[in-house]
Backbone and ligand atoms as CSV (ligand in chain L), in Angstrom:
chain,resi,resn,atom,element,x,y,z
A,1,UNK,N,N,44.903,-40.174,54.970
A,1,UNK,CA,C,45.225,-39.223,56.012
A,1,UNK,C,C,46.295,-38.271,55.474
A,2,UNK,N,N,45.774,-36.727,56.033
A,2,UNK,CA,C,47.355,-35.720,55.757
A,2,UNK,C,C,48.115,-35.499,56.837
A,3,UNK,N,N,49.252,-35.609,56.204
A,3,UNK,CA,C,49.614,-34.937,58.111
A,3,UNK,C,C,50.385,-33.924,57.465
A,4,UNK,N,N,50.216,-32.661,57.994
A,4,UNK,CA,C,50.682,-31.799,57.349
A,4,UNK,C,C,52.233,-31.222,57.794
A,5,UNK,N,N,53.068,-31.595,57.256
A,5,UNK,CA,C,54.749,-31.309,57.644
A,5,UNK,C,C,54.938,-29.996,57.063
A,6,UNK,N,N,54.300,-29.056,56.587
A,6,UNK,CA,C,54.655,-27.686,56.381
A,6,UNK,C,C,54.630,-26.968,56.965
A,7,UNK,N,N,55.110,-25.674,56.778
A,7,UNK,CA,C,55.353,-24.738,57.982
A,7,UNK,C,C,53.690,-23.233,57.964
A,8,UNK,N,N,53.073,-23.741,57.423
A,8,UNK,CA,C,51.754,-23.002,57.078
A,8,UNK,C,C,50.129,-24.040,56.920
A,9,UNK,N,N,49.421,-23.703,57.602
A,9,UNK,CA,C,48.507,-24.554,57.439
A,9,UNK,C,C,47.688,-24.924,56.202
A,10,UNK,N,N,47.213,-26.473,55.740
A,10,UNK,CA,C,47.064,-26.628,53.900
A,10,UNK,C,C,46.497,-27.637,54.736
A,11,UNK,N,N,45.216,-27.385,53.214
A,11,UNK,CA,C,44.230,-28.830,53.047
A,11,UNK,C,C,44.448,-29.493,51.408
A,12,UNK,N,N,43.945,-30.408,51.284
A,12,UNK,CA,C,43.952,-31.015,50.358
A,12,UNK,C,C,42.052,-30.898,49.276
A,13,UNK,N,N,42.716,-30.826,47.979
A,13,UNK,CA,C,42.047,-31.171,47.005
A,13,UNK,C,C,41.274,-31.811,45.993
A,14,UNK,N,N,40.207,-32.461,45.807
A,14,UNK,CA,C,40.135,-33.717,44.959
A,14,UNK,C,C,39.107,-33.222,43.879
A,15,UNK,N,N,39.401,-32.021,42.949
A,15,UNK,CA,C,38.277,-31.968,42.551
A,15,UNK,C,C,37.690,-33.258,41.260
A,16,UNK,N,N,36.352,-32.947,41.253
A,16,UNK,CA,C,35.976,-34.551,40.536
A,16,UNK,C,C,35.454,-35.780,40.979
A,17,UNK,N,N,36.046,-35.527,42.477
A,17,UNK,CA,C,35.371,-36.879,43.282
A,17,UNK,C,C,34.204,-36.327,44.080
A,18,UNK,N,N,33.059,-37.082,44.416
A,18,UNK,CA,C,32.145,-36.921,45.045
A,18,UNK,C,C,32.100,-36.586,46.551
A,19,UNK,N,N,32.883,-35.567,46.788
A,19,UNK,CA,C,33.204,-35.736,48.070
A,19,UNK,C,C,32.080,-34.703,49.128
A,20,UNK,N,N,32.165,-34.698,50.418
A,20,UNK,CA,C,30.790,-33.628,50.908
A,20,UNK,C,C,31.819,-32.900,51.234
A,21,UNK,N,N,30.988,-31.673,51.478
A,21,UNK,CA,C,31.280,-30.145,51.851
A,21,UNK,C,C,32.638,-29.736,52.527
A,22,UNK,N,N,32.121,-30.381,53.533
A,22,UNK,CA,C,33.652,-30.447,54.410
A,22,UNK,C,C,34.832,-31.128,54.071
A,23,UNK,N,N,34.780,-31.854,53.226
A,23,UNK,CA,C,36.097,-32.730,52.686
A,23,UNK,C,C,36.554,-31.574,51.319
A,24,UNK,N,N,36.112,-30.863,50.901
A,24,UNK,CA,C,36.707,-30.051,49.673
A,24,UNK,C,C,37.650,-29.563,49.143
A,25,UNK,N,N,38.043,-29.369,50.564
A,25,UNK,CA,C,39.440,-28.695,50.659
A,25,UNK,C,C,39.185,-27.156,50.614
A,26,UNK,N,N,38.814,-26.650,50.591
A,26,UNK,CA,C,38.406,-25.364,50.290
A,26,UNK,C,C,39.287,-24.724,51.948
A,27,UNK,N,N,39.843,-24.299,52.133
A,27,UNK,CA,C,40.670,-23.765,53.354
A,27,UNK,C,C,39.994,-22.658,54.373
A,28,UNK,N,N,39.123,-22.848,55.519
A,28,UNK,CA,C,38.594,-21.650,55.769
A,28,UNK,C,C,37.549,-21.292,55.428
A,29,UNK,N,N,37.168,-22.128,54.165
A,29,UNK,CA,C,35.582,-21.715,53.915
A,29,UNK,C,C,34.515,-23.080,54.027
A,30,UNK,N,N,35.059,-24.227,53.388
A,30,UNK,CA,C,34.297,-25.167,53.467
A,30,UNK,C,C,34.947,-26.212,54.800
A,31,UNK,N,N,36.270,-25.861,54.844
A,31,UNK,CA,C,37.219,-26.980,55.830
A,31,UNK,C,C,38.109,-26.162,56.692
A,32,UNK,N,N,37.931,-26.305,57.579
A,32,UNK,CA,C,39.074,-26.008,58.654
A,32,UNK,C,C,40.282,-26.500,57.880
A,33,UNK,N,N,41.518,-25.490,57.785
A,33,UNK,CA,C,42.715,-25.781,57.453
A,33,UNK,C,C,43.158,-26.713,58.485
A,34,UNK,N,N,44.275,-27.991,58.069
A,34,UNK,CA,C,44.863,-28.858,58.793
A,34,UNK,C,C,46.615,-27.951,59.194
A,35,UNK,N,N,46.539,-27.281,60.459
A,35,UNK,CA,C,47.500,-26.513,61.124
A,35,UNK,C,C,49.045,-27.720,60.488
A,36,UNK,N,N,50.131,-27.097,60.895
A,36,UNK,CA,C,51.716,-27.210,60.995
A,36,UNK,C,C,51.653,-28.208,61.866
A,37,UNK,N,N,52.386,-29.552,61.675
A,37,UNK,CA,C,52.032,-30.590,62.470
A,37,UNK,C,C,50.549,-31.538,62.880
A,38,UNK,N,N,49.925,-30.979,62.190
A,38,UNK,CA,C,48.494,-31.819,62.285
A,38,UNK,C,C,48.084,-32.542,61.177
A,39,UNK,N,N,47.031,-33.552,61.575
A,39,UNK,CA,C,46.755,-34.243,60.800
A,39,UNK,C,C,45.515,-34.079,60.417
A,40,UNK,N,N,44.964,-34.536,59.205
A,40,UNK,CA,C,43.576,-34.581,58.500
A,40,UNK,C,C,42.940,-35.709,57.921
A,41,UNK,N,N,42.093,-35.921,58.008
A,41,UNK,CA,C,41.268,-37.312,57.818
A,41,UNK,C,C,40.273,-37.450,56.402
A,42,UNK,N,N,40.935,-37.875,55.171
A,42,UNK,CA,C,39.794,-37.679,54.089
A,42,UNK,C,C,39.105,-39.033,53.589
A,43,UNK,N,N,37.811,-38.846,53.644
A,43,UNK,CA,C,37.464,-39.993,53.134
A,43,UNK,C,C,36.775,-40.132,52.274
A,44,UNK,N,N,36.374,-41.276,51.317
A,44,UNK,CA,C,35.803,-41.496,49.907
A,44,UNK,C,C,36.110,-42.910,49.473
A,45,UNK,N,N,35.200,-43.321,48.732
A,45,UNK,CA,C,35.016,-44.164,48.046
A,45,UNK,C,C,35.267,-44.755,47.245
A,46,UNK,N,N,36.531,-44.951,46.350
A,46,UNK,CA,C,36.098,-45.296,45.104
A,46,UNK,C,C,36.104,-46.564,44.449
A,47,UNK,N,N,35.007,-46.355,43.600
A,47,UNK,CA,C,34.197,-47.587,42.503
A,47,UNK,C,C,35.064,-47.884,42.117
A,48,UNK,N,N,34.772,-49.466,41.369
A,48,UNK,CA,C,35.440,-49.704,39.864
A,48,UNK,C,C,35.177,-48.943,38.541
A,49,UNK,N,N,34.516,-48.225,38.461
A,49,UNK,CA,C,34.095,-47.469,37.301
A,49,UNK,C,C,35.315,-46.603,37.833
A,50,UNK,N,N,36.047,-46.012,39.113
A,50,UNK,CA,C,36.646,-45.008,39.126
A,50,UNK,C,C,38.003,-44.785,39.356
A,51,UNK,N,N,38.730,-46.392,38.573
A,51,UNK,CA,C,39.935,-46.796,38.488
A,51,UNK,C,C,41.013,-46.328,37.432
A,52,UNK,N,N,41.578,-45.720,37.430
A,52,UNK,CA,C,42.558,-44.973,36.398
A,52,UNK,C,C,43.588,-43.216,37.519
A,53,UNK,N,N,43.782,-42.761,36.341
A,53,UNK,CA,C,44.321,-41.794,37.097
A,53,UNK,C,C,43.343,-40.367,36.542
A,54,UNK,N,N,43.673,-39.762,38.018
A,54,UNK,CA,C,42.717,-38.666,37.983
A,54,UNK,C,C,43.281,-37.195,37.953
A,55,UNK,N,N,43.839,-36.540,36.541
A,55,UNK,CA,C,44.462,-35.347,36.154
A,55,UNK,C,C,43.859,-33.965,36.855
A,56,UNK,N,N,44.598,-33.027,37.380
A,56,UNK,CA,C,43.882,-31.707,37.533
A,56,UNK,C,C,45.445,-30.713,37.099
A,57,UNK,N,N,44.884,-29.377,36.055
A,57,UNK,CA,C,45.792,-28.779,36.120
A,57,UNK,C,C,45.512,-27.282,36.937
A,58,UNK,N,N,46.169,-27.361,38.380
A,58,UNK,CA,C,45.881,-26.086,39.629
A,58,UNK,C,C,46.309,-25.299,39.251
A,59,UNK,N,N,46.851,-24.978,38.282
A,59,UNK,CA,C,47.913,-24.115,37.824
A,59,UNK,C,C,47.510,-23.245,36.960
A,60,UNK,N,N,48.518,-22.055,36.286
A,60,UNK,CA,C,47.968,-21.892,35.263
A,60,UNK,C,C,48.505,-21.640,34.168
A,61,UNK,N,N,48.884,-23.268,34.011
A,61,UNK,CA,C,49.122,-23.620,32.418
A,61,UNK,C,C,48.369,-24.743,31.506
A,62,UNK,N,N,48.386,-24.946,30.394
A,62,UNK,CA,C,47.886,-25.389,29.381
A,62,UNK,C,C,48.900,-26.425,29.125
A,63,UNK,N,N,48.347,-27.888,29.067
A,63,UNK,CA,C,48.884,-28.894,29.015
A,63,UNK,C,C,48.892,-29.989,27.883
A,64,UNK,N,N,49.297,-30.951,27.389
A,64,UNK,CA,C,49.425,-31.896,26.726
A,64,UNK,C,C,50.034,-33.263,26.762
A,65,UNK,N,N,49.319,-33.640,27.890
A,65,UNK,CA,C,49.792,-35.058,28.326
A,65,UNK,C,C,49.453,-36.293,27.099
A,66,UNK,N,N,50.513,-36.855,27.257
A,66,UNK,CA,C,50.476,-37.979,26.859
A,66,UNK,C,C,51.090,-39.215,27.194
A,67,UNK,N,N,51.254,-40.710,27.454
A,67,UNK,CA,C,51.529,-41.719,27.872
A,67,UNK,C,C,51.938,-42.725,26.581
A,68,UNK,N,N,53.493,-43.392,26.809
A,68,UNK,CA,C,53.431,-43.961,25.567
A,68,UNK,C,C,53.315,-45.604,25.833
A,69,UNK,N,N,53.080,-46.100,25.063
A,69,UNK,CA,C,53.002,-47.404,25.518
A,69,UNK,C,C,51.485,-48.194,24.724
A,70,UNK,N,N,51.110,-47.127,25.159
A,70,UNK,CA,C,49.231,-47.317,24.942
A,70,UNK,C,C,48.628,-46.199,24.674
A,71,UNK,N,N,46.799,-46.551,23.925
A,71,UNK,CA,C,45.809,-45.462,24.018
A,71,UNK,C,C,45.224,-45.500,25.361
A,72,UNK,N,N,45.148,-44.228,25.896
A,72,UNK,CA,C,44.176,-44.087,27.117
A,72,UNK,C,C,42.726,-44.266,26.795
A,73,UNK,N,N,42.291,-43.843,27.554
A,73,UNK,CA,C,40.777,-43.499,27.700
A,73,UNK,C,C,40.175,-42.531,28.140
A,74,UNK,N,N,39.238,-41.272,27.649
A,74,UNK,CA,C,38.791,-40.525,28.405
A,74,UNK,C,C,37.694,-40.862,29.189
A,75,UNK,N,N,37.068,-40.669,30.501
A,75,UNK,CA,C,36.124,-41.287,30.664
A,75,UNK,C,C,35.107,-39.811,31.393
A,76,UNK,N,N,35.995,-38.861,31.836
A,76,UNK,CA,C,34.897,-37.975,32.397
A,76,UNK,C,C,35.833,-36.653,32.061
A,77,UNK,N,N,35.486,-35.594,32.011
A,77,UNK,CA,C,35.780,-34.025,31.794
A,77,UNK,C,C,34.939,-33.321,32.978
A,78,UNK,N,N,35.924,-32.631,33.699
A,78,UNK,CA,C,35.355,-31.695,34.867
A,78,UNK,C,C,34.213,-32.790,36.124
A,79,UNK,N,N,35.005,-33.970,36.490
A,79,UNK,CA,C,33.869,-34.727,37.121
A,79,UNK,C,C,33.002,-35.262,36.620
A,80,UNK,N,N,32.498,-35.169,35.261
A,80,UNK,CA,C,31.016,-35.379,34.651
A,80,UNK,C,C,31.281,-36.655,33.665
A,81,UNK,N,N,31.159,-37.426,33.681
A,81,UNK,CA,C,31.429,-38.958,33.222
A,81,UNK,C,C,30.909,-38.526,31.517
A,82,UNK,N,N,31.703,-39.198,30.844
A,82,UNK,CA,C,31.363,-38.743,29.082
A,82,UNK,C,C,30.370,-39.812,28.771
A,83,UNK,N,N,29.472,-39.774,27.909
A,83,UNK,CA,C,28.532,-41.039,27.587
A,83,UNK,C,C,29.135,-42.045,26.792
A,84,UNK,N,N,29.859,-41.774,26.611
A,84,UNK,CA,C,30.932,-43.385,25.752
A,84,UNK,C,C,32.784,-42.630,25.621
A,85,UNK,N,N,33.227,-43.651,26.781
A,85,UNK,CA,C,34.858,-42.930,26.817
A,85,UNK,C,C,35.258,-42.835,25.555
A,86,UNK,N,N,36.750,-41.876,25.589
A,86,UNK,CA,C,36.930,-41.675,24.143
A,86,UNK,C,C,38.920,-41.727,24.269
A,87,UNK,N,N,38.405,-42.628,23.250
A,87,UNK,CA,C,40.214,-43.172,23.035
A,87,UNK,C,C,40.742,-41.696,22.355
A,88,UNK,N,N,42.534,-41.292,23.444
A,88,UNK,CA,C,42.691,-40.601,23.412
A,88,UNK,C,C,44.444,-40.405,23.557
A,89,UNK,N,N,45.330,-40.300,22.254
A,89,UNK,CA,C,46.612,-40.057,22.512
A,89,UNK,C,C,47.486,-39.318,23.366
A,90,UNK,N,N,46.935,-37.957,22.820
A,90,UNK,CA,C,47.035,-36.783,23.978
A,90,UNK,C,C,46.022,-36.195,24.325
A,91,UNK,N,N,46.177,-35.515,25.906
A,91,UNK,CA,C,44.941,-35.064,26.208
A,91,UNK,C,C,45.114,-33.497,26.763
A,92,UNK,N,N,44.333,-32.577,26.003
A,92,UNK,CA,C,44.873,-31.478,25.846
A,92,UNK,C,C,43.940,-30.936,27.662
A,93,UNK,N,N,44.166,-30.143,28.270
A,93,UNK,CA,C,43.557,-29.898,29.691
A,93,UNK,C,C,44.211,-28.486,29.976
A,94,UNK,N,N,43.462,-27.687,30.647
A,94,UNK,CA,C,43.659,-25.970,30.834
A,94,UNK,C,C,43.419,-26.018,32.315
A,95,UNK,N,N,43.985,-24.988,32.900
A,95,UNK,CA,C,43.656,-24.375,34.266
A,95,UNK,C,C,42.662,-24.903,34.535
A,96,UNK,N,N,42.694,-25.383,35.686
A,96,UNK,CA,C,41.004,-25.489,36.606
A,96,UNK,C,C,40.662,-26.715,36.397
A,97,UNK,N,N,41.031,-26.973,34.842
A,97,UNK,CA,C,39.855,-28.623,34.218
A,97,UNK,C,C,40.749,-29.936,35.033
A,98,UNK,N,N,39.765,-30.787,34.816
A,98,UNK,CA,C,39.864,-32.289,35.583
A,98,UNK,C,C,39.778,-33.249,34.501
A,99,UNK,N,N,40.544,-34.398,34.304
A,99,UNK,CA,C,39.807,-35.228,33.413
A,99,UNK,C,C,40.395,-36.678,33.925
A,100,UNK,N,N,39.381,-37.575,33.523
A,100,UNK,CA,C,39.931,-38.975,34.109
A,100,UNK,C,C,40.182,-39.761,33.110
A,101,UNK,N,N,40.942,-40.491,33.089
A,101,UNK,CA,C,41.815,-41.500,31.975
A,101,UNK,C,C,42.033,-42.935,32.665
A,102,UNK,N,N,41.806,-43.764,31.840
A,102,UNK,CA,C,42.184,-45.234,32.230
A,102,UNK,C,C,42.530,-45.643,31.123
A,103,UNK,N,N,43.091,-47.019,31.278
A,103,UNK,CA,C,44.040,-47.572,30.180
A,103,UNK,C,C,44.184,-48.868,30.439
A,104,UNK,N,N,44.577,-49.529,29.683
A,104,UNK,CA,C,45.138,-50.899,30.205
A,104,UNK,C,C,46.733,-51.452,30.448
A,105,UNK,N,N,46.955,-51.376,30.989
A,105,UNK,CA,C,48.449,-51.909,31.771
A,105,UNK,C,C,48.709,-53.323,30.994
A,106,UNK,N,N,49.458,-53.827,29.969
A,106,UNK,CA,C,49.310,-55.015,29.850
A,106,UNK,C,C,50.806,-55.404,29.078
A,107,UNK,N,N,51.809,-54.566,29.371
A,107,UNK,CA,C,52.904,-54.824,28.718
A,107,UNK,C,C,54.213,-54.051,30.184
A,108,UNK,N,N,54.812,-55.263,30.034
A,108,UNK,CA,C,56.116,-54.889,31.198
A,108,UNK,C,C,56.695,-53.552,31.260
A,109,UNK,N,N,56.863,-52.491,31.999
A,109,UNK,CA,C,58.308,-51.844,31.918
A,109,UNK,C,C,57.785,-50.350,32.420
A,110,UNK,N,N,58.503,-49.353,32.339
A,110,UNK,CA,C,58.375,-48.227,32.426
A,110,UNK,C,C,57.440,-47.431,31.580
A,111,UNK,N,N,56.456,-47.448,31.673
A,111,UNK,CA,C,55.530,-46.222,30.769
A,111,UNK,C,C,56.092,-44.372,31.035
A,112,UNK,N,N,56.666,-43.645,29.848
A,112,UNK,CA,C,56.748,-42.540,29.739
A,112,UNK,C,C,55.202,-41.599,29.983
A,113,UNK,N,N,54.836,-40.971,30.919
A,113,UNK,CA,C,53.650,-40.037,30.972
A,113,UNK,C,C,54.076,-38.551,30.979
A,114,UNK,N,N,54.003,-37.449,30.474
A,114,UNK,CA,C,54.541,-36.723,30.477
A,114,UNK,C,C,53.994,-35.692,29.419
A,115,UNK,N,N,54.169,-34.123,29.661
A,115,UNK,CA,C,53.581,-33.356,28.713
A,115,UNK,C,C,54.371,-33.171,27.605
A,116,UNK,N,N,53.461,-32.801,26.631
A,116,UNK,CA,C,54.427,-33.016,25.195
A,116,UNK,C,C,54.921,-31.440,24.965
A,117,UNK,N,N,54.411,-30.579,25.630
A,117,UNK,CA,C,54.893,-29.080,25.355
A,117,UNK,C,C,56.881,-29.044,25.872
A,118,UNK,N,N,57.515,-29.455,25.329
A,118,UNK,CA,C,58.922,-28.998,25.295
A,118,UNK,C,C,59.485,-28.295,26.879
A,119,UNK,N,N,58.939,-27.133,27.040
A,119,UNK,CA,C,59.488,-26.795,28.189
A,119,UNK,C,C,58.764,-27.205,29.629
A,120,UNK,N,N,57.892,-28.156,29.534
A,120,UNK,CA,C,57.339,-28.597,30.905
A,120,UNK,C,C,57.967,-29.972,31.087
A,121,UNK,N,N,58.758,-30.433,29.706
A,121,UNK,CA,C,59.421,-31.464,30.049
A,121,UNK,C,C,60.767,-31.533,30.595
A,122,UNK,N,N,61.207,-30.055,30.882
A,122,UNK,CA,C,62.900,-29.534,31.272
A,122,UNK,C,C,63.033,-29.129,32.900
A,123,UNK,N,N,64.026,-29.166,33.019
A,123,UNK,CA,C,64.253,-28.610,34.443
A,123,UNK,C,C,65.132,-27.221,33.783
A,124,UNK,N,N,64.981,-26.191,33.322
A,124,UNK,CA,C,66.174,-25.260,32.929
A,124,UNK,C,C,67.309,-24.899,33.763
A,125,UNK,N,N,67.417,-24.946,34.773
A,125,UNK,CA,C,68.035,-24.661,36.157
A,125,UNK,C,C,68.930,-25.532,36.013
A,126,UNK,N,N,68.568,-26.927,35.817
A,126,UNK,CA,C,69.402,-27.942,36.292
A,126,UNK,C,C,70.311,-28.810,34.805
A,127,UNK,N,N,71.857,-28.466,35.001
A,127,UNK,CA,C,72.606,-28.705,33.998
A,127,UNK,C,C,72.848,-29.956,34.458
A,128,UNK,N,N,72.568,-30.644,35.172
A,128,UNK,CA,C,73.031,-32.365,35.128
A,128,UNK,C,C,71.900,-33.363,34.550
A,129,UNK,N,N,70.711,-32.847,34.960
A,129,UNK,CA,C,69.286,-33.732,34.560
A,129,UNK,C,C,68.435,-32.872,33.750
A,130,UNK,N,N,68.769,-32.698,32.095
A,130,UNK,CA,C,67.920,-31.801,31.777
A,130,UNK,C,C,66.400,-32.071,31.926
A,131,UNK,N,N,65.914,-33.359,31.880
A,131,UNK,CA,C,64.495,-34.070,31.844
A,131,UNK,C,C,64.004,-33.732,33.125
A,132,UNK,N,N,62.813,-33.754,33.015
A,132,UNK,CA,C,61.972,-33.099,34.665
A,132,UNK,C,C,60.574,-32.830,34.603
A,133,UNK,N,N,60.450,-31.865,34.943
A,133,UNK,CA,C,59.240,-30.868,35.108
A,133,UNK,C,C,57.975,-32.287,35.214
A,134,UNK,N,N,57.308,-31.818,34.385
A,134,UNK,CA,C,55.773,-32.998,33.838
A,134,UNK,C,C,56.407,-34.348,33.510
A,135,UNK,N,N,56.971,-35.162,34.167
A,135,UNK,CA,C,56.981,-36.236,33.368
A,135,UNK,C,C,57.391,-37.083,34.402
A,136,UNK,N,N,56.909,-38.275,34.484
A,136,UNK,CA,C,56.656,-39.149,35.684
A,136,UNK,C,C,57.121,-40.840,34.378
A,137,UNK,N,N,57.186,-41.281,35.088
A,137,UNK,CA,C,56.780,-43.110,34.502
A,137,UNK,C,C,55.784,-43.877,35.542
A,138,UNK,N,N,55.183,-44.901,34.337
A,138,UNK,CA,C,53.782,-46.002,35.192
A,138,UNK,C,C,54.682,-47.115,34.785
A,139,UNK,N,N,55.318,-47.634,36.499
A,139,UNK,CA,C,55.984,-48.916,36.405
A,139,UNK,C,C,54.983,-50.067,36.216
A,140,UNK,N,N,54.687,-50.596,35.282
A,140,UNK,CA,C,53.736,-51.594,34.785
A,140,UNK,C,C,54.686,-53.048,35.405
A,141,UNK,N,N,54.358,-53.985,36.248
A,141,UNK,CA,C,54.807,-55.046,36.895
A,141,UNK,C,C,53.840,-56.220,36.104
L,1,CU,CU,CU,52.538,-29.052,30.018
């Protein structure tokens, strides 16, 4: 569910997943926007084949993720499942593209995920925390 706490009405996105028409997100054309204070209802499925994390870059920059710890896995490009995943250090991804990655979790602690391009890893603004932008951790328990 969304509930939308912004002050402008927004739907949500999933490109890659099998979703119908009306779930697209598409604002106005395929979906009624979810208004300022309202909520939205998305639903879907997913398989075990469709366990990992699911990258999109909305933006428009050019990326280079990588995760340390482990090799990922590629398993699909733009939604479209690859015919044999492909072990993958970094994974280079442009405007628009989608790609899905899985991995195996099998060692304790904080996994670094994060783009390797230098300035998507900075906050420039911010002189107390230079680290930021693209870069998250996978608390592996
Ligand atoms: Cu980047």
């Amino acid at each position: 569910m969304l509930k939308n706490e912004l002050n402008e009405p927004t739907t949500l996105n999933f490109p890659g997943l099998p979703l119908p028409a009306s779930q697209l997100g598409i604002g106005g054309v395929t979906q009624r926007p979810i208004p300022p204070g309202g909520e939205g209802v998305y639903r879907f499925t997913v398989t075990p084949d469709m366990v990992g994390t699911h990258l999109y870059e909305s933006g428009m920059c050019y990326h280079a993720m990588h995760v340390h710890e482990t090799t990922f896995w590629l398993l699909a490009e733009d939604g479209r499942p690859l015919p044999k995943p492909r072990p993958m250090n970094v994974l280079a991804i442009a405007p628009g593209e989608t790609a899905d990655v899985e991995f195996v979790a099998d060692v304790r602690g904080d996994w670094m995920f994060h783009c390797h391009i230098l300035d998507h890893m900075m906050n420039p603004d911010d002189e107390v925390d230079m680290m930021g932008g693209l870069v998250t951790f996978i608390h592996v328990k």
